[in-house]
C-alpha positions in Angstrom: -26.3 -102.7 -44.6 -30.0 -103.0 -45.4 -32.5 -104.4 -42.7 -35.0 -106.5 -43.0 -38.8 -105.9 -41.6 -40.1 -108.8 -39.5 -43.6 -107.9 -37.9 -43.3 -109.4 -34.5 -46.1 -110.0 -32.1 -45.2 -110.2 -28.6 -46.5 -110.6 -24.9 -47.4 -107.0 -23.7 -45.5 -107.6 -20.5 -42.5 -108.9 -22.5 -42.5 -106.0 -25.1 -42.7 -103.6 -21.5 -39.6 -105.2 -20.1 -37.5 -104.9 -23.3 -38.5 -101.2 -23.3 -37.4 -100.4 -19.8 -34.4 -102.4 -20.8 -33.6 -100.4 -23.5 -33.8 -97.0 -22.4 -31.8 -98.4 -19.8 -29.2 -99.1 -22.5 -30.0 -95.8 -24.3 -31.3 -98.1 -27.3 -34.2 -98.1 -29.8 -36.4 -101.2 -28.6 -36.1 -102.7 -32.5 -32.0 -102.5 -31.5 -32.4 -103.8 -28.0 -34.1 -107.2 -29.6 -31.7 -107.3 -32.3 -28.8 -107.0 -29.5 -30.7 -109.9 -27.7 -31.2 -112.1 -30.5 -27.2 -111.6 -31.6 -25.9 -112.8 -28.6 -28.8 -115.7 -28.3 -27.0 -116.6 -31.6 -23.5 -116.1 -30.6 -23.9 -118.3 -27.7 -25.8 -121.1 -30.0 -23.2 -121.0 -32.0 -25.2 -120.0 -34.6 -24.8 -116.3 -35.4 -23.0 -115.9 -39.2 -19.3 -114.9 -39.0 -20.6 -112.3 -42.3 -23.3 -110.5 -40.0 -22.7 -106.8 -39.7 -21.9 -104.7 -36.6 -24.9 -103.3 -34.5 -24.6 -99.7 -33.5 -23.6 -98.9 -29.9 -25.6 -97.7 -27.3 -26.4 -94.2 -27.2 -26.7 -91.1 -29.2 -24.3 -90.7 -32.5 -21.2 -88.6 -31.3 -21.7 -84.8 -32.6 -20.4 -83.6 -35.8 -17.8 -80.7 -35.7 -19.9 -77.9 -36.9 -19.1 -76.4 -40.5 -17.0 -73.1 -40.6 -19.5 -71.1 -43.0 -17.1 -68.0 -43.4 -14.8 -70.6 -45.4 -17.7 -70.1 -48.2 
């Protein structure tokens, strides 16, 4: 699913905490805010039942590395 850019301008001190928060997580900072806002929405009631699924915490899992004598 495509993202949207959204320049945001934020309190220094805020921007700070969401850091240490999201390395905490072992998250981007733009995916830390975009967890945030989600669950701000979910608990509004407001978050739309067609909105994709945000990537876990963490690194992506390892691929099996390819077999080259196959080739």
């Amino acid at each position: 699913m495509p993202r949207k850019n959204i320049p945001l301008r934020i309190d220094p001190a805020v921007a700070d905490a969401i850091s240490r928060w999201a390395q905490d997580e072992t998250r981007s900072v733009n995916s830390q805010i975009e967890m945030m806002l989600r669950e701000q929405l979910r608990r509004a009631g407001r978050l739309p039942k067609n909105v994709g699924k945000i990537a876990k915490p963490g690194r992506p899992a390892k691929k099996e590395p390819i077999d080259q004598s196959v080739f």
